[in-house]
C-alpha positions, 0 to 999 in steps of 0.5 A: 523866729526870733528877730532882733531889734534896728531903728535909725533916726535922723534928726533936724541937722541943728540938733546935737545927736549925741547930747540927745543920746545921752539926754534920753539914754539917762532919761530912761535909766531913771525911769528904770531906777524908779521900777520897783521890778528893776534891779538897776540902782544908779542912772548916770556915768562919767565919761567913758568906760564901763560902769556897773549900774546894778547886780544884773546891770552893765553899762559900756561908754564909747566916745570918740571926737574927730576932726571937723567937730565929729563926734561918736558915741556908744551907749550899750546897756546890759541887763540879765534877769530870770528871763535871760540877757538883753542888750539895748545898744545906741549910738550917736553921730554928730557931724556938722561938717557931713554933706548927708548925715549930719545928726543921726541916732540909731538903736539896737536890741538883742536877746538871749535866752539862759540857755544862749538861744535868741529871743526876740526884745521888745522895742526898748521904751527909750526909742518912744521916748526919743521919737515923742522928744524929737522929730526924726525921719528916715529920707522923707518920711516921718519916723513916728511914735504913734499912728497918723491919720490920713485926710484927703489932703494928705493923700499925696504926701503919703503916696510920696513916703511909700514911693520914696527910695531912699527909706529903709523904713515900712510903711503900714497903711490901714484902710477904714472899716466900713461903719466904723468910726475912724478914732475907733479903728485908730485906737486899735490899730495902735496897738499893733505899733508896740513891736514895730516903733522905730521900724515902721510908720502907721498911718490910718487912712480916712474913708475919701483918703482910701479911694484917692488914695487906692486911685493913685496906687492902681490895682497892683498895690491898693489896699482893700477895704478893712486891710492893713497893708505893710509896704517895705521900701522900693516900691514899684507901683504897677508891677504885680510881681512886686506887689507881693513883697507887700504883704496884706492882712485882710479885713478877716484876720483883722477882725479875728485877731481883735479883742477889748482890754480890761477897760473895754478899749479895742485891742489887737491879739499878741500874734498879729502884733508879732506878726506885723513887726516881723517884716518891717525890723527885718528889712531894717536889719538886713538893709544895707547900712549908710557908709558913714553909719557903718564907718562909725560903728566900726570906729567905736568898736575898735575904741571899745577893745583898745586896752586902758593905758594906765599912766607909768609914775615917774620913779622918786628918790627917796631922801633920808628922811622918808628911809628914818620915817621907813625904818621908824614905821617897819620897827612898830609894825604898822596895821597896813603891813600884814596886807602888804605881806599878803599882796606880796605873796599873792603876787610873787609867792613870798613870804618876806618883803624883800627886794626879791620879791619887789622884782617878782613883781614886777617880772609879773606886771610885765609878764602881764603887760605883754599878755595884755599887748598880745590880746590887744593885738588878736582883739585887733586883728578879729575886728577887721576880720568882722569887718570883711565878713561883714561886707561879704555877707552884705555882697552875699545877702544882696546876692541872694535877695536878687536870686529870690525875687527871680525865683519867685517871678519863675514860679509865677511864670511856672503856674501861669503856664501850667493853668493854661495848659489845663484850661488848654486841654480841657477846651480841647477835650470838651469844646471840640466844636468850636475852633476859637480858644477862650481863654477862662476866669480865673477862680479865688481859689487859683489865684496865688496867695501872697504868705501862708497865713492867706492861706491859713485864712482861705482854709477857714473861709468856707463863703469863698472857698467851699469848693476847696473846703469839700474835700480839704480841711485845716485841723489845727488852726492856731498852730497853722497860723504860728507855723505860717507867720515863722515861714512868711517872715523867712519868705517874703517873696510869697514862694512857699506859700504860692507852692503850698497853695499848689498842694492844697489844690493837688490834695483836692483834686485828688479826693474828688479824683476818688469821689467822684471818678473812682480812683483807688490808689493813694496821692503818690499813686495819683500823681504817677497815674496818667488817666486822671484828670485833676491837676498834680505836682512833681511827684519826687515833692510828694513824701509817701512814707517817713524813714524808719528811725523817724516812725520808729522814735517815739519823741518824732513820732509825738511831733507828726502826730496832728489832730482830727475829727473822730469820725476819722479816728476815736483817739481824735488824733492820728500819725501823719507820715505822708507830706508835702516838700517844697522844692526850694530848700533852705535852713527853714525847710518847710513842710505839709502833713496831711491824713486823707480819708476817702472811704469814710469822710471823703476828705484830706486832712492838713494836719501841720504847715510849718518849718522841718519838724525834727529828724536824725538829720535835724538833729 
């Protein structure tokens, strides 16, 4: 999943935001200049307009002042390489006389591929460069360029940044690793910054400052021992149901994902680098943008498709004079006439430099000029046409984040539920003695899991979750764990991987179903059965079989295709039709293949987590 790049920044009201811009934006074209892997050449401008800095780079200067010393600026910097197009944008906003932002810098990064498909850009490095120029901040909390360590002391300030409503910013919080040092963690967890600088601020706490600050948490929001945990913007301590928008990677896929450089130094693997960026440059691209900030962007876009007045000479009479001096060069020819001739006829299509022709020309300019005018008009008009979709889809994207969070607070409801009732049933069936309802201990292996990457982790995690681990087994791990951050990054609520969880759970039951009890039907037969007594889900979310087209192209076919062990298949690899749906659908559409073994290994195995694979509909 590709996601762009937004950081806002807002700096001590004596600064000056747009002197700053341009300060850092030529700071780091030098530098670029200086990058012998760079084909950029040149590093300043003047003034507004667009100006070529290289054969693969453009740079587009907006400015524009206001009343009450407002004044605006855009910087968009464009640059094609073999990888494809990238685009760092940075505007600025001066306004002393603002009650609220009155010196902000935000920056923005895009990418396309060759092939016009996104790719997601890097953090440009003129953000870090800013950040370690100046301090900026997003409400209360510091925008910072590199990991803070957090004292006891400073364990109230923190908890004050995480609680803070008005940041759009993350919070990453990394708790301490038992035995080891805190520089030693710090030095890595920096690592993991590079993609998220300017989206989210990391702080590293120390051991005492672990359990103050976990006491000041509570049970819902405390980070485990060795955790990192990203805590994305209002945050409501105490509420489990929100406590889940704030994901956790655990001391485990910590410690998997870590590895040395080539100096030795401790350094985080390039998936939990993406993997932690994704959530905290999301919520800063979805946020709602400030008033002031969008009225500005708007400001400088519609100054960039204004076309550029070219002042009209005033006409000059010629004297006599200037006519012997014409006829005198016209009869020796000068070396400037045969170009003139040639403009002329590419211009009017003549061939004499007559007044005809002069009055091609200007019928041409003119023709140009009301050409010019009428795109301008249409520029204009598809602006505020951007403009309303723009606010709808705002409506529409807080609309649909008030739909998702109810949904995921159903489900919960849902599953609660259906826990009792099997702990219901199984208190009637087995304690027929007693009159009193005790409700059980929830298991580790019942309780839900926050993103499908816990659930990557509980399916290689054989201490916690050998009961699972018996009769369901994860083939794939790497590519699980791809599969797992694109979905979590669409799905921060956790819904699909709580209905995933669900499945596993259907899957081992229904093996020991048939080990243990002596089923012989397959899983859809198991879930349509009344005489069993695992736990089963809505069988219309079961697939039993894929369409003919589907099994009968071999390009689909290769996709379905997930590895196993070769006792289950010499070719150590089998076709995998059967799946499981969730039932929230979206563009995302993700979904379980698994191959069940139950003569002969007496497991199932999970041979894909991830989005749709590709179909005649997909197509």
């Amino acid at each position: 999943m590709a996601v762009g790049y937004r950081s806002i920044l807002r700096l001590d009201e004596r600064e000056d935001a747009v002197r700053i811009a341009k300060e850092q934006f030529r700071s780091w074209l030098v530098e670029m200049v200086r990058d012998p892997r760079k084909t950029i050449e040149l590093s300043d401008w003047n003034g507004p307009g667009t100006v070529r800095l290289g054969p693969n780079s453009v740079l587009t200067v907006v400015e524009q002042v206001g009343e009450d010393q407002l004044t605006r600026l855009l910087l968009d910097y464009v640059e094609t390489n073999d990888d494809g197009t990238w685009t760092t944008r940075l505007y600025a906003t001066s306004a002393p006389g603002s009650r609220r932002l009155k010196q902000v810098l935000w920056f923005e990064g895009e990418g396309e591929r060759r092939d016009g498909s996104p790719v997601q850009p890097g953090t440009p490095r003129v953000v870090r460069n800013t950040l370690q120029a100046v301090d900026a901040y997003d409400g209360s909390v510091p925008v910072l360029s590199e990991p803070r360590t957090v004292g006891v002391d400073d364990v109230d300030d923190l908890v004050g940044f995480i609680e803070d409503t008005h940041r759009d910013l993350s919070i990453v919080v990394a708790a301490p690793v038992p035995g080891v040092p805190v520089a030693t963690w710090a030095k890595a967890v920096a690592t993991l910054t590079r993609d998220a600088i300017g989206c989210a601020s990391f702080f590293i706490l120390e051991p005492d400052a672990a359990d103050a600050l976990n006491a000041q948490l509570g049970a819902t929001h405390s980070i485990p021992m060795g955790a990192v945990r990203t805590f994305v913007p209002r945050v409501v301590l105490g509420d489990w149901a929100d406590a889940r928008r704030h994901r956790i990677l655990t001391a485990r896929t910590m410690s998997q994902g870590l590895d040395t450089d080539f100096r030795g130094e401790p350094r985080f693997s390039e998936r939990l680098i993406r993997t932690i960026a994704i959530t905290p440059r999301l919520h800063l691209l979805e946020a709602e943008m400030a008033a002031e900030l969008t009225r500005t962007v708007r400001v400088l876009q519609r100054e960039q498709i204004k076309p550029e007045a070219t002042p009209v000479p005033e006409p000059v009479v010629a004297s006599q004079d200037d006519v012997a001096v014409d006829v005198a060069v016209a009869e020796f020819g000068p070396s400037w006439l045969g170009k003139l001739k040639g403009l002329v006829y590419r211009i009017a299509g003549r061939e004499a430099v007559d007044e005809a022709a002069l009055q091609a020309i200007a019928d041409r300019f003119e023709q140009q000029e009301a050409i010019v005018l009428v795109a301008a008009n249409n520029a204009e008009k598809l602006q505020v046409e951007r403009e309303r979709l723009e606010d709808q889809v705002a409506d529409l994207r807080r609309q649909l984040e008030a739909e998702q969070l109810e949904r995921a607070l159903a489900e919960v409801e849902r599953r609660d539920a259906e826990k009792k009732a099997r702990s219901l049933e199984r208190w009637r069936a087995e304690r027929a003695d007693k009159y009193t309802y005790v409700e059980e201990q929830i298991s580790a292996s019942e309780s839900d899991p926050v993103s499908v990457s816990e659930i990557v982790e509980r399916l290689t995690d054989p201490e916690n979750f050998g009961d699972i681990l018996k009769y369901v087994e994860l083939t794939d791990v790497d590519k699980a764990i791809d599969g797992a951050d694109e979905i979590d990054a669409a799905d921060p609520n956790g819904t699909y991987a709580s209905s995933f969880w669900e499945y596993v759970l259907v899957l081992r039951d229904y093996v020991a179903e048939c080990v243990e009890h002596g089923f012989s039907g397959n899983l859809h037969m198991y879930l349509n059965s009344a005489d069993v007594h695992g736990r089963k889900c809505p069988a219309h979310r079961h697939k039993a079989n894929e369409s003919d087209t589907v099994q009968n192209n071999a390009r689909m076919r290769r996709e379905r295709t997930f590895p196993v062990p070769t006792e289950v298949n010499p070719a150590g690899a089998v076709f995998m039709a059967t799946h499981f749906a969730p039932t929230h659908r979206d563009q995302n559409a993700p979904r379980m293949y698994y191959a069940a073994d139950v003569a002969k290994t007496k497991k199932a195995y999970i041979g894909y987590i991830g989005v749709h694979l590709s179909n005649t509909r997909t197509n």
